[in-house]
N, C-alpha and C positions, 0 to 999 in steps of 0.2 A: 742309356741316357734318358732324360724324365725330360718332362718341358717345366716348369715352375715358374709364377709370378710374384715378385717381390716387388713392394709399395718404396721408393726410391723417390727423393725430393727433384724435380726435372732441372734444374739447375745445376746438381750434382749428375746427374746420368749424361744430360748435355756436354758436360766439361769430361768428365772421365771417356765417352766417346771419343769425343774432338783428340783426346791425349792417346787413345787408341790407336786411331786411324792416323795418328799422325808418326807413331810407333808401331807401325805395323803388328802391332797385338790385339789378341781375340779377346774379346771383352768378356766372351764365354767360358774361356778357361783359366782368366784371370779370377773368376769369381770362384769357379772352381778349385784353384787353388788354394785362396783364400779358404775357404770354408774347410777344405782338408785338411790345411794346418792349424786349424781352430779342433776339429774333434780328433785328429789321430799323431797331431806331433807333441810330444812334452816340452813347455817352454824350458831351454838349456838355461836360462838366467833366472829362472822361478825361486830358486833355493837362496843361490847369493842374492838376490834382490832382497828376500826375507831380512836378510841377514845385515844386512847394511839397512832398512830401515830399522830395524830394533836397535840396532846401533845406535840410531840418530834420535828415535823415540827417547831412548835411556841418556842421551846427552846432555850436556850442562850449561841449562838456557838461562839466559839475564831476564829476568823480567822487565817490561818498560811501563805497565800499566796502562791505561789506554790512550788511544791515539795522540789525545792532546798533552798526556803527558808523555810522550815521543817524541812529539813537537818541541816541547820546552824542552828536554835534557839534550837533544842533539841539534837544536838550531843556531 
């Protein structure tokens, strides 16, 4: 195990402590976690995700033109 310092906004480290300690969780290995599943797990929704927005990319949009003309067709 390493020591490492990460620059963290103290608002956010403030609150995620308090949510620790109040969860009896290590903050240390919560981070740890995190970061494993960031470099050694494959996201299992990576493929279908692809796949459902190219879907929705290719789908069949109404155009409304801009905003004001939004306003007028559906007010």
């Amino acid at each position: 195990m390493v020591l490492k310092t990460f620059n963290v906004e103290e608002s956010i480290y403030e609150k995620y402590s308090e949510f620790c300690k109040e969860n009896g969780i290590s903050m240390s290995n919560q981070i740890n976690t995190f970061i494993k599943a960031q470099v050694e797990t494959e996201p299992k929704i990576r493929e279908e995700y692809l796949k459902k927005l190219d879907a929705i990319r290719k789908g069949k949009f109404i155009k409304i033109g801009a905003h004001e003309d939004f306003k007028k067709r559906y007010q």
